[in-house]
C-alpha positions as CSV (number, residue, x, y, z in Angstrom):
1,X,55.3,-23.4,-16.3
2,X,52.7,-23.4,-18.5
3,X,49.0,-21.7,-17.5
4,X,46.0,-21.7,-18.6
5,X,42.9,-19.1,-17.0
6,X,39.2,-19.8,-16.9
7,X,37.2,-19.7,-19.9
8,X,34.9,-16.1,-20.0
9,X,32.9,-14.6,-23.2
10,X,34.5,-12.0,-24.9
11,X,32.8,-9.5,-26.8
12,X,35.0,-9.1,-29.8
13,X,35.0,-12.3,-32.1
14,X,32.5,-14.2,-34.2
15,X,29.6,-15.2,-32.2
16,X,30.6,-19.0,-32.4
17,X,34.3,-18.2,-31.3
18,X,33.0,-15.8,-28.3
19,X,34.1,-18.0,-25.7
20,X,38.1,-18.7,-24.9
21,X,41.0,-18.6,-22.5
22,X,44.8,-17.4,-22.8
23,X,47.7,-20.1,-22.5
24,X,50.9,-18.6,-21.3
25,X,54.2,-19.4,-20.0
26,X,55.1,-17.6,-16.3
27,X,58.8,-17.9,-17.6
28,X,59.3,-15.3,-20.6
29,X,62.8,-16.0,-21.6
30,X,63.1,-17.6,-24.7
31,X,63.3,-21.0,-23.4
32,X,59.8,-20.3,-21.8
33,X,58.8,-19.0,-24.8
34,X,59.7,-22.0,-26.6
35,X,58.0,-24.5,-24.1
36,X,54.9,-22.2,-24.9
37,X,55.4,-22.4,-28.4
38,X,55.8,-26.4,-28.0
39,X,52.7,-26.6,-26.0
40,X,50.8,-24.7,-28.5
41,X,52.3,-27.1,-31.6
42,X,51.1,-30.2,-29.3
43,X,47.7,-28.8,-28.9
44,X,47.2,-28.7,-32.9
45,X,47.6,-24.8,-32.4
46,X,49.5,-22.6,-35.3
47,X,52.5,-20.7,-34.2
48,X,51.0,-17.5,-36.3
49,X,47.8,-17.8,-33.6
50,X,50.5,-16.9,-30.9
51,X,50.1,-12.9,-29.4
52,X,52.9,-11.8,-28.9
53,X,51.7,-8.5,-26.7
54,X,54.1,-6.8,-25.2
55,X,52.6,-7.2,-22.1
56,X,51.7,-10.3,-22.1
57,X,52.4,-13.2,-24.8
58,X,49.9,-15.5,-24.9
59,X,47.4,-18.2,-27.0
60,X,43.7,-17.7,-26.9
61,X,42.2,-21.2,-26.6
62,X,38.5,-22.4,-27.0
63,X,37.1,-24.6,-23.9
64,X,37.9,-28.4,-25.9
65,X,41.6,-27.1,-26.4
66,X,41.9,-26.0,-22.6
67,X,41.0,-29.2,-21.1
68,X,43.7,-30.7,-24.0
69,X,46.5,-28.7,-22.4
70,X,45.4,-29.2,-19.0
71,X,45.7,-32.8,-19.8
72,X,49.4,-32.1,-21.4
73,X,50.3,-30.6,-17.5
74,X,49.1,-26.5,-18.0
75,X,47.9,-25.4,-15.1
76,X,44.8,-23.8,-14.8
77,X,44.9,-20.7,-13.0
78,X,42.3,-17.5,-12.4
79,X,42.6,-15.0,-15.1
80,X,44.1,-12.6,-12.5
81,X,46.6,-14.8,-11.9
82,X,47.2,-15.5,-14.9
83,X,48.6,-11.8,-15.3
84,X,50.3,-11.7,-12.7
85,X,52.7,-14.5,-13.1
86,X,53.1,-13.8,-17.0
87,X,52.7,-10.0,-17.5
88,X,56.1,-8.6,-18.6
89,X,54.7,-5.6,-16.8
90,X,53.9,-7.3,-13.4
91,X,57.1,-9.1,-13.7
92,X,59.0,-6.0,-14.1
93,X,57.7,-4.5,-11.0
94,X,58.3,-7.3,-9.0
95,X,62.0,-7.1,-10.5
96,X,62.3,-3.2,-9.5
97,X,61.1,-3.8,-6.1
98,X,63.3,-6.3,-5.5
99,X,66.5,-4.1,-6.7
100,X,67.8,-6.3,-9.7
């Protein structure tokens, strides 16, 4: 699934561009990945603009291009939720305390 968090103001950026969210997938196999990257092509987005943290993979997106993939089905979520549904870290405690 595709999500999207709330748009905040960030610090670091041009003054004009100081306002964005992250678009990520909650499924981070490749197929998620791809669905991600699909999203991102149908949004106008480049596939060099994708951050792939190791942590958590993600596109920054201004406030039009949210409410463009919200439209396309993302789902917008809280910025904490956000991480926890697509961090490779929070997935991979969830994954040890689970025993796989």
């Amino acid at each position: 699934m595709i999500l999207v968090d709330e748009i905040r103001e960030y610090n670091r950026g041009p003054a004009r561009n100081r306002f964005w969210c992250h678009m990520a997938s909650d499924d981070l196999t490749e197929a998620g990945m791809e669905e991600l990257h699909a999203m991102a092509q149908m949004l106008g987005l480049q596939r060099g603009w994708f951050q792939d943290h190791p942590n958590h993979p993600h596109y920054d997106l201004p406030p039009p291009v949210r409410e463009a993939a919200i439209h396309l089905g993302a789902v917008p979520v809280t910025s904490r939720e956000l991480v926890a549904r697509c961090s490779r870290l929070m997935i991979g405690r969830k994954a040890g305390k689970s025993g796989k």
